[in-house]
Structures are given as structure tokens and as C-alpha cells.
C-alpha positions as a Python dict, from the first residue, in 0.01 Angstrom:
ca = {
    (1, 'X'): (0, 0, 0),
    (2, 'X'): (48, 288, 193),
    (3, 'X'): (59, 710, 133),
    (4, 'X'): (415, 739, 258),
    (5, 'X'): (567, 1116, 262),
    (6, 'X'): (901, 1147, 22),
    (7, 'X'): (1126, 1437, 32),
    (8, 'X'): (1324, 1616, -254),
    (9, 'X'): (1510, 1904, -297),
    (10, 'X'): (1792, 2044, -533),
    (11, 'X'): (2144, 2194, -441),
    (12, 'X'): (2165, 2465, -650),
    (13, 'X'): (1945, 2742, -897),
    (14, 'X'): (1653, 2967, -813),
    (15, 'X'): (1500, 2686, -579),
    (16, 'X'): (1820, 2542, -428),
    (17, 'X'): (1766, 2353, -58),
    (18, 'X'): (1378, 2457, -91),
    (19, 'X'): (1231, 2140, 22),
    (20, 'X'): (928, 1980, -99),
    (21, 'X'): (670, 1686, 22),
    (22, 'X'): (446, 1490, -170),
    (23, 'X'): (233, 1149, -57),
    (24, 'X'): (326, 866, -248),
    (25, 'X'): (138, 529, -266),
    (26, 'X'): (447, 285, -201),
    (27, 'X'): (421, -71, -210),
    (28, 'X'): (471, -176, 183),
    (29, 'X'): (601, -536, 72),
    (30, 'X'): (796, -734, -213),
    (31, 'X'): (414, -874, -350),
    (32, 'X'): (258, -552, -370),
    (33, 'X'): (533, -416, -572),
    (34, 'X'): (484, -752, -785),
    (35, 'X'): (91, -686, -795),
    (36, 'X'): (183, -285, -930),
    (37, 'X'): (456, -384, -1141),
    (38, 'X'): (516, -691, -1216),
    (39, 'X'): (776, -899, -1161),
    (40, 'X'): (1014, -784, -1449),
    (41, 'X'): (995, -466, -1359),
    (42, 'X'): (1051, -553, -953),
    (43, 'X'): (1334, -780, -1031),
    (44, 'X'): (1500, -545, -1305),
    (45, 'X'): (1510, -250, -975),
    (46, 'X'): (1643, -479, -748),
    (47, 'X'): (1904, -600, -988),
    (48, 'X'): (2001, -278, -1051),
    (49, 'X'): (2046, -154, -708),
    (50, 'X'): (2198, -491, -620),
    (51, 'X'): (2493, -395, -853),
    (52, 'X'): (2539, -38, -737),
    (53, 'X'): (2555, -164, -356),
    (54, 'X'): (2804, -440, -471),
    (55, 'X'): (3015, -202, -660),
    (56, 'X'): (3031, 13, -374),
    (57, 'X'): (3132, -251, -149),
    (58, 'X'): (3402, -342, -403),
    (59, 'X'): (3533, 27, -366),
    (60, 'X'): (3565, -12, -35),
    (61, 'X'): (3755, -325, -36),
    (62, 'X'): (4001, -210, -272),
    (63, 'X'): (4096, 63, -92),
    (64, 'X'): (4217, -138, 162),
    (65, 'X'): (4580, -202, 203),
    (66, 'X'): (4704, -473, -9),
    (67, 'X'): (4396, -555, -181),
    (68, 'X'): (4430, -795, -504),
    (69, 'X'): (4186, -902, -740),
    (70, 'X'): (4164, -1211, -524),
    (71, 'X'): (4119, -1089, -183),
    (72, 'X'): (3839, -869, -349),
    (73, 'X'): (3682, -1180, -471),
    (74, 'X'): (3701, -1355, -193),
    (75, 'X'): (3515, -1082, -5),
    (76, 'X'): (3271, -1034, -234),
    (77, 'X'): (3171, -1416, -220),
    (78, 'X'): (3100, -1306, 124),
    (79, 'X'): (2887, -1020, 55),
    (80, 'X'): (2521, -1016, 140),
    (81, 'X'): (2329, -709, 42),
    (82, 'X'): (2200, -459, 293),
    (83, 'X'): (2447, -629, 588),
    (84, 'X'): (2771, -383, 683),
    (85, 'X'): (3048, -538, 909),
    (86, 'X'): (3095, -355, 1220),
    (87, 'X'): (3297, -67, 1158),
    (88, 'X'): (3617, 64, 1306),
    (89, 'X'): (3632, 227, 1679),
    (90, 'X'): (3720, 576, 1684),
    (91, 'X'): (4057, 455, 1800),
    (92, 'X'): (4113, 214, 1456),
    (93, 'X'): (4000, 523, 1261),
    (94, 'X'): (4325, 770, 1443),
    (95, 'X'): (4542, 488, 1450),
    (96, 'X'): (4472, 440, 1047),
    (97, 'X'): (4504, 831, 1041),
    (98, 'X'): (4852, 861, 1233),
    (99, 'X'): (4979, 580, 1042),
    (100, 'X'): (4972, 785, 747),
    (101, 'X'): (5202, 1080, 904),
    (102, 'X'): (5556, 1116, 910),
    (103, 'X'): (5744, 1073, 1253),
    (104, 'X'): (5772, 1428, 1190),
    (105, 'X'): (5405, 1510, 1175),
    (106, 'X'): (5265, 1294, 1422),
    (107, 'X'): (5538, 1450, 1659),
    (108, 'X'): (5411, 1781, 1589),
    (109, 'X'): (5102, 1682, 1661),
    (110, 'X'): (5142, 1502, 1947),
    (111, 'X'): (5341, 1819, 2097),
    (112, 'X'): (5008, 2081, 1969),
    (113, 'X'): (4815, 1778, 2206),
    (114, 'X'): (5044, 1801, 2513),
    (115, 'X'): (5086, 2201, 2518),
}
């Protein structure tokens, strides 16, 4: 184990964005935190952080267009945790974001690019 520094601070009241620094002892490995815990405890955090990251990536995939319960499955099968795919190129991202305009709008736009 290892005196690690952790940061904290709150958004809002009398000590809003004042930040603050303490030393922690944090285990540097999986056994440590076994040695500390115990393995009940261990697993129980990982479990529980496990399901937030999955539900997360759920979100994500069911915001995509034409997602069904299936597709969402499927990709979740796929899921590992702590491994993104590669994310779009800043040209996927405006293509996904002129998609959504109206001939109209991405006219406009187009002409406020040009001028």
C-alpha cells in the first residue's frame, strides 16, 4: 500500500470549488485490497461498479439509431469492462450532427460557412 493524494471538493455553499487534499493509504493491487478488506467486501465494490459501467454502456447503446432489446443484448455480450471502442472522428460526430437538420438548416448553415 501506498499514501496516494485524493482530491474533493463541492459545487455549491459557503465552501463551493474550495479544494481539498488528504493522503490516503490505497491498496496498490487486487490482494492488498483482499488483505484490508476481505474478499466480500472487494468483490461486493467491484460488483457494484461493474453494474454502473454496464448500465452506462447500455445507455449508450440505446441511444443509437434503431436499437432493440436484441441488438442491446447482443452488444452487451460483447462488453468487457474498462475497454471503450474507438470513438467517432470529428467528421462522424458533424455528419451525425447535420443529419439531424432540416435541408433548411443545414443550408443556412452552410451559407453562414461560405460568407
Amino acid at each position: 500500500m501506498a499514501l496516494e493524494e485524493v482530491k474533493a471538493q463541492v459545487k455549491s455553499g459557503d465552501r463551493a470549488n474550495e479544494v481539498f487534499v488528504v493522503k490516503h493509504d490505497i491498496p496498490a493491487d487486487v490482494h492488498e485490497a483482499v488483505d484490508r478488506f476481505g474478499e466480500e467486501i472487494v468483490f461486493s465494490r467491484f460488483r457494484g461498479s461493474y453494474v454502473i459501467d454496464l448500465q452506462s454502456f447500455m445507455r449508450r447503446q440505446i441511444e443509437k439509431d434503431g436499437a432493440t432489446p436484441e441488438t442491446v443484448q447482443e452488444a452487451t455480450d460483447a462488453w468487457r469492462p474498462g475497454v471503450r471502442a474507438a470513438g467517432k472522428t470529428p467528421q462522424e460526430k458533424i455528419g451525425t450532427l447535420l443529419a439531424k437538420l432540416s435541408p433548411e438548416e443545414r443550408r443556412e448553415l452552410l451559407q453562414e460557412l461560405v460568407d
